[in-house]
C-alpha distance (Angstrom), angle and dihedral (degrees) to the residues before:
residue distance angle dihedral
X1 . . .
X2 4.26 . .
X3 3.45 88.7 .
X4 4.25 96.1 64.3
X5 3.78 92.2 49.3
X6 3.76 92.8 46.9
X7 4.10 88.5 91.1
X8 4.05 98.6 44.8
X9 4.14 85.2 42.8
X10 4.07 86.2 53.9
X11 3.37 92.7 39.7
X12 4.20 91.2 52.8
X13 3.64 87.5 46.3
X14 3.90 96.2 49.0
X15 4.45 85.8 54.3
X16 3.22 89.6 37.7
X17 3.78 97.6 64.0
X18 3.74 96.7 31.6
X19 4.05 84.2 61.7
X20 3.54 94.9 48.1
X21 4.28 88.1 47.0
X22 3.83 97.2 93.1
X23 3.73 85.8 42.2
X24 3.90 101.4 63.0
X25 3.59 130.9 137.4
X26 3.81 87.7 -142.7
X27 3.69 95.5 62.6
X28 4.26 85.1 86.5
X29 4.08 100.9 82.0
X30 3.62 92.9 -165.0
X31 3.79 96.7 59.9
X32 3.79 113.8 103.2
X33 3.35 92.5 -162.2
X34 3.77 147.2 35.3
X35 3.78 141.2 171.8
X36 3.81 128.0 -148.2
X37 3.66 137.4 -154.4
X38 4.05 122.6 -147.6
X39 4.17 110.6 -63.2
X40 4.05 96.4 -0.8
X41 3.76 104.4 136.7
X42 4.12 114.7 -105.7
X43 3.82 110.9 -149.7
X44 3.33 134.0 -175.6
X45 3.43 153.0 156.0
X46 4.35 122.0 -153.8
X47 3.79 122.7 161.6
X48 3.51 115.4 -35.4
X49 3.62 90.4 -27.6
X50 3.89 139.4 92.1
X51 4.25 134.5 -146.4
X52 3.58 126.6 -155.4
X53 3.64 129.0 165.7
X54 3.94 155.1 80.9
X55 3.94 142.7 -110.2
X56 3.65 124.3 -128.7
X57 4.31 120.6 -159.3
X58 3.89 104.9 -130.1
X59 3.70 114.6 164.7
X60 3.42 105.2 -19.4
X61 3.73 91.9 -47.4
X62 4.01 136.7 98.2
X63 3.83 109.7 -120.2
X64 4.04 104.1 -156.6
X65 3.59 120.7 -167.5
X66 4.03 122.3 174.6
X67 3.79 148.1 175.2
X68 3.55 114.8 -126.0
X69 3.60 104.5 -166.8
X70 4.17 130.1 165.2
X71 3.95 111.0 -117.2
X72 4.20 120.1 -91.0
X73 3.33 108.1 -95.8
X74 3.87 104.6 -169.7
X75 4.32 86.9 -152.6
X76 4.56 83.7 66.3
X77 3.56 110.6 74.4
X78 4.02 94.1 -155.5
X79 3.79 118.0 22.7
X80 3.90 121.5 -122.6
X81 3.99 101.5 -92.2
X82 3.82 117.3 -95.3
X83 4.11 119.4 -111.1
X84 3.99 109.8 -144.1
X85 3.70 110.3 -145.9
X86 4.08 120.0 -154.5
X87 3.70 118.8 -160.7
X88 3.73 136.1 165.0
X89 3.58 118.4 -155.1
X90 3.82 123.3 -176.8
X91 3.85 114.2 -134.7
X92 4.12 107.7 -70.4
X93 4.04 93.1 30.6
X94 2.97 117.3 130.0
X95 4.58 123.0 -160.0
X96 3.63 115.1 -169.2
X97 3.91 125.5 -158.0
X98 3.81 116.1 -174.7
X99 3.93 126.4 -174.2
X100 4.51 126.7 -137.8
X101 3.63 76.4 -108.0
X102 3.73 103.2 72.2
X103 4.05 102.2 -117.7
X104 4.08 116.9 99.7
X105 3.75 139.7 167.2
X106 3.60 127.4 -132.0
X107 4.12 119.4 -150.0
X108 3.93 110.8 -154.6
X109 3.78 115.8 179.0
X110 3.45 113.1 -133.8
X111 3.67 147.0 -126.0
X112 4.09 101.7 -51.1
X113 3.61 97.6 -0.4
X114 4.46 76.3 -81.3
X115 4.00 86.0 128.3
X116 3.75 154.2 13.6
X117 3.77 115.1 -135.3
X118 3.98 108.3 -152.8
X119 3.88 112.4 -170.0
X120 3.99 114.1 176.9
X121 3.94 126.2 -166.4
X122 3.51 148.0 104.9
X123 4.13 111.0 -17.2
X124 3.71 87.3 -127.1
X125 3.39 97.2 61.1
X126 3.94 100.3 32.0
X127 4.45 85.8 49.5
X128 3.90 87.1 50.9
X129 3.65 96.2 48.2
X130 3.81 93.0 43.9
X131 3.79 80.3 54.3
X132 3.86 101.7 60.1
X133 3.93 82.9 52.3
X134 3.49 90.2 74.2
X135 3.56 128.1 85.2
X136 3.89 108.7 -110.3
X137 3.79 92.3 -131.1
X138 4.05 87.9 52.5
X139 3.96 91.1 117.7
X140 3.57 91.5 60.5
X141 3.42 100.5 48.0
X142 3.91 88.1 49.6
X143 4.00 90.6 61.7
């Protein structure tokens, strides 16, 4: 019975966001910082790449998906084709995506899966606070 609403549920999600894309947080540059409910557009815009997408809540986790596209340039006739990245992140995670050009954005899910907390910067800065996130003895309990 989930299965034959899967396509009008998609379908909701994918007007959904594209209402709420003139309406995003992201659209200020100078914010470090922004946070995200379920299906509100993210946007943004770091080195010579762009980010477009939503998060969905699904059982107690955020589901991210996003476009990953390289900037128009009006000299290309056809762009380079986007890659859509999927991720699900329980509350606390954090996913980091960094550009050749040294700026990144990190993606942390947030407290019951309610949010998604996007902070963008300088990769230095992002990587090192992605890295105090992780419990010191993380190493050992990878082995």
């Amino acid at each position: 019975m989930v299965s034959r609403n899967l396509p009008g549920v998609a379908a909701c999600v994918a007007v959904t966001a594209a209402g709420l894309w003139a309406a995003s947080p992201a659209a200020a540059a100078d914010s470090s910082q922004a946070s995200y409910l379920p299906v509100q557009s993210i946007s943004y815009e770091f080195g010579a790449k762009s980010v477009s997408g939503y998060f969905v809540q699904q059982a107690g986790t955020c589901i991210v998906t996003l476009m990953v596209a390289e900037k128009d340039d009006p000299d290309q006739p056809l762009p380079p084709s986007p890659a859509r990245i999927r991720m699900v992140l329980n509350p606390g995670q954090i996913a980091g995506l960094d550009s050749e050009q040294g700026r990144s954005l990190n993606l942390t899910c947030g407290a019951g899966a309610a949010t998604l907390l996007v902070d963008v910067g300088d990769t230095d800065k992002l990587v090192a606070l992605q890295g105090l996130l992780v419990p010191k003895d993380f190493a050992n309990q990878s082995q």
